[in-house]
N, C-alpha and C positions, 0 to 999 in steps of 0.2 A: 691695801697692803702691797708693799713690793715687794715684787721677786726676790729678791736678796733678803729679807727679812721671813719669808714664806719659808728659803730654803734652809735658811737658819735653823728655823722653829720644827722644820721638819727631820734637821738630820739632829738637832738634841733628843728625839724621839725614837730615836733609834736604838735598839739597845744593843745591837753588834756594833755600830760603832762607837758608842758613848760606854761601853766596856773598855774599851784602846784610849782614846783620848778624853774620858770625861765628859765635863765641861767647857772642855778647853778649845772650841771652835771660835776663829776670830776671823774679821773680814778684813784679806789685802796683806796684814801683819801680825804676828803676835807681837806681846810686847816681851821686853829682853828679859832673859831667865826665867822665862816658861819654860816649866817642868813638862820633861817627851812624854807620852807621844801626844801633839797636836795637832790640829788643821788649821789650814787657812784659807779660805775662799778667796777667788778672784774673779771677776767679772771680764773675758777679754776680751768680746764685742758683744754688740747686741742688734743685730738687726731686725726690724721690724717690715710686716708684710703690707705692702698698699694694694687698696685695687683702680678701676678709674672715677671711685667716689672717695677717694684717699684712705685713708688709715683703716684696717680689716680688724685694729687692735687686737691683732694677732703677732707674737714676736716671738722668737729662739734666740735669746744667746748663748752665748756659750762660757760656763763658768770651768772654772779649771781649781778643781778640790787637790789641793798641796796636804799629805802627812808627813807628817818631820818626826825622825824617832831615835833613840840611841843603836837600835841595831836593824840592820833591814830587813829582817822578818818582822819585827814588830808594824814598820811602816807597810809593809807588803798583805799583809794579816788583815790591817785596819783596812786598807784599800779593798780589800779582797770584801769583805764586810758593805762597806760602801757599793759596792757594784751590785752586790744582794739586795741593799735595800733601795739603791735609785734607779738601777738600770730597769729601762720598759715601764716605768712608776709611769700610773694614768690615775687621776683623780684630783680633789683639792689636798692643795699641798698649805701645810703648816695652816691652817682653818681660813685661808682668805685668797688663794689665790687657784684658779681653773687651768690643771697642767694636763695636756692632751696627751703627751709623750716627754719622756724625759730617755734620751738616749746618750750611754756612752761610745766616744770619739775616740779617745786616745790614752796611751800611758806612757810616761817614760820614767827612769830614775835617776836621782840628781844623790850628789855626794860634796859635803863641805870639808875642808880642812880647819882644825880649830885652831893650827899652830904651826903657819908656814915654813918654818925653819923644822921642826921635828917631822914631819910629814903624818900625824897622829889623825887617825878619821876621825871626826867630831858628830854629825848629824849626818844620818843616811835620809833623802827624801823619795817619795814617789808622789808623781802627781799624774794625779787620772782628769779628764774634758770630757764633760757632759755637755750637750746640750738640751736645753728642756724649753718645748715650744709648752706656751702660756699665751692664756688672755690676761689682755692688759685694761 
């Protein structure tokens, strides 16, 4: 199983966060006129640990969890949720993959305009960076 499919299986199992978004976790993109609040995962590197027998199949990348929501408490909420259930997570994740530590990095918040001419807020985002060292 890969990691992205682990962390999938492991955050629809959540029930603080799958109270906020559902089902509605997608990898990279949602698709258009997805009902708030959502996530979206993204993978943004991934590097892997060698030793001088090469590969220790030991890796951390670092995925970057995007909510998108009509108000920014709702996004802030879901996040807030998400840090509960993955930060410090040590065990098998989503029934197939050996996650040693899963730490969060970072937060920031993003904000869209639905209607550049009106200046009308459209989607408030936050996106939290984990990274979560795994064997591979």
């Amino acid at each position: 199983m890969l990691i992205e499919q682990a962390l999938m299986t492991f955050l629809l199992a959540q029930d603080g966060i799958t109270g906020y978004v559902g089902d509605r976790i997608y990898y990279v993109q949602a698709p258009q006129e997805t009902p708030q609040p959502y996530m979206v995962i993204s993978k943004v590197d991934g590097p892997r640990e060698h030793s001088h027998d090469g590969s220790s199949h030991l890796a951390h990348p670092r995925f970057q969890l995007s909510v998108f929501a009509s108000t920014y408490s709702d996004a802030k909420n879901c996040v807030a949720a998400l840090q509960t259930a993955l930060d410090g997570y040590t065990g098998t994740m989503g029934g197939g993959v050996y996650v040693g530590s899963a730490l969060f990095d970072d937060e920031n918040d993003l904000t869209w305009v639905d209607d550049e001419n009106s200046g009308a807020p459209g989607l408030y985002g936050v996106v939290a960076d984990y990274i979560i060292w795994h064997e591979e």
